[in-house]
KELO-350092 format. One line per field, with one value per residue: x, y, z of N, C-alpha, C in turn. Coordinates in steps of 0.2 Angstrom, whole numbers. Layout:
nxx <- (X,...);
nyy <- (Y,...);
nzz <- (Z,...);
caxx <- (X,...);
cayy <- (Y,...);
cazz <- (Z,...);
cxx <- (X,...);
cyy <- (Y,...);
czz <- (Z,...);
***
This chain:
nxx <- (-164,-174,-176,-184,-194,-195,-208,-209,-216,-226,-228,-244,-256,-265,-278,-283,-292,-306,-319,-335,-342,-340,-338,-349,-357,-360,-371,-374,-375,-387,-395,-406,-407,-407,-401,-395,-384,-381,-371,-360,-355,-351,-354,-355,-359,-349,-341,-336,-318,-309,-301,-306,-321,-317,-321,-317,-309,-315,-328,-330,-329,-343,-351,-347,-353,-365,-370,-369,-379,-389,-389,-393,-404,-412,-412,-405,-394,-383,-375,-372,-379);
nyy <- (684,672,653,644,633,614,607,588,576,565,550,544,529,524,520,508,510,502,496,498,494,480,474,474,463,471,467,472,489,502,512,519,521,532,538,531,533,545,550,547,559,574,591,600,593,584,568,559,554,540,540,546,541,528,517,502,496,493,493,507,511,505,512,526,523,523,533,544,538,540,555,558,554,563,562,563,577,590,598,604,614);
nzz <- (833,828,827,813,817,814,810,810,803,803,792,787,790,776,770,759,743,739,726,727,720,718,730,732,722,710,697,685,679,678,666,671,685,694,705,709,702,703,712,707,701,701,710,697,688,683,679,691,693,693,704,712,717,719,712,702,685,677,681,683,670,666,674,667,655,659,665,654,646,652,654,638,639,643,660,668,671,659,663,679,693);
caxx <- (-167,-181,-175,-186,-194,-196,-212,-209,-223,-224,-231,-250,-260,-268,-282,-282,-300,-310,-321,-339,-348,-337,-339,-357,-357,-365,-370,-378,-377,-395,-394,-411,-406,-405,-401,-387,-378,-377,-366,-353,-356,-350,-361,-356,-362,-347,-340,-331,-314,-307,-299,-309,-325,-315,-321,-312,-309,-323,-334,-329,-332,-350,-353,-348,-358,-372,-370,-369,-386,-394,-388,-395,-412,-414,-414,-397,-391,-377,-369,-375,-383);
cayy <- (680,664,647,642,625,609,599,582,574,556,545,539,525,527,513,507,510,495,496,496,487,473,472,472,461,473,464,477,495,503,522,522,520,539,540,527,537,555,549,547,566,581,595,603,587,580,561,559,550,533,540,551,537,522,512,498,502,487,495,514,513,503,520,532,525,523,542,547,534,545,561,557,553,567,559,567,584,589,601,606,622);
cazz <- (828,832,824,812,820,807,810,809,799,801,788,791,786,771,769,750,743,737,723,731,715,716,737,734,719,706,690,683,681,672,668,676,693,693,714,710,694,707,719,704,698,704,709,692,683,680,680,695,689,699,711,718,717,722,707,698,679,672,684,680,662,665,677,665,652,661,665,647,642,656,652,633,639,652,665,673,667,657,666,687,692);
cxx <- (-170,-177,-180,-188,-198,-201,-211,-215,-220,-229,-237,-251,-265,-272,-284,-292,-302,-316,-329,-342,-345,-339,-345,-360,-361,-364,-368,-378,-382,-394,-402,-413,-402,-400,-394,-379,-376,-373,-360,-355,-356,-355,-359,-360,-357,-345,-333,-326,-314,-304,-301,-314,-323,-318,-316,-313,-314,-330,-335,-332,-339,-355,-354,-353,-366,-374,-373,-374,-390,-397,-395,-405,-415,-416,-409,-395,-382,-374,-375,-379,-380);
cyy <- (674,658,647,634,621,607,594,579,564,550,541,535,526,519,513,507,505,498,496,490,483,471,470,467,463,469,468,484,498,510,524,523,528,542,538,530,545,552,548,553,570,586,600,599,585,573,561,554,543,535,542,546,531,516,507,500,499,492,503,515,512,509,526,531,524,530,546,544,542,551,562,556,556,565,560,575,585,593,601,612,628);
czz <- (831,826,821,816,816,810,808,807,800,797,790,786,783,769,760,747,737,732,726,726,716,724,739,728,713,698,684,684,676,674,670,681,692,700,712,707,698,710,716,700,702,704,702,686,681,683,685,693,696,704,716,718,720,716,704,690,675,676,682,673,662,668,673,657,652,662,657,644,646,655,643,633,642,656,671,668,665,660,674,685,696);
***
């Protein structure tokens, strides 16, 4: 019978993720900037959460409800395709 043999995993560096609006000083987020609002939407149409976006949580809310202005005006859809 064969030893099972344990991979040793060794703990990597994990870079801590930065908020970008705040790195690029965004004052402003406007649910008409339609290009800006996809990049936090999944291709089903959903509101990608914090983790997965790297937002802070003042900037996240302002994101998600610029989403949901958008949405509202058709200018984003509510679900993908």
């Amino acid at each position: 019978m064969a030893k099972a043999v344990k991979k040793i995993v060794k703990p990597g560096f994990v870079r801590k993720k930065y908020c970008r609006l705040c790195r690029n000083k965004v004052k402003e987020i406007d649910y008409k900037e339609v290009d800006f609002l996809q990049r936090f939407i999944s291709e089903r149409g959903k509101i990608l959460s914090t983790r997965i976006s790297g937002n802070c949580a003042k900037h996240q809310r302002k994101v998600s409800q610029a989403i949901k202005r958008a949405r509202i005006m058709a200018l984003l859809p509510f679900m993908g395709e």
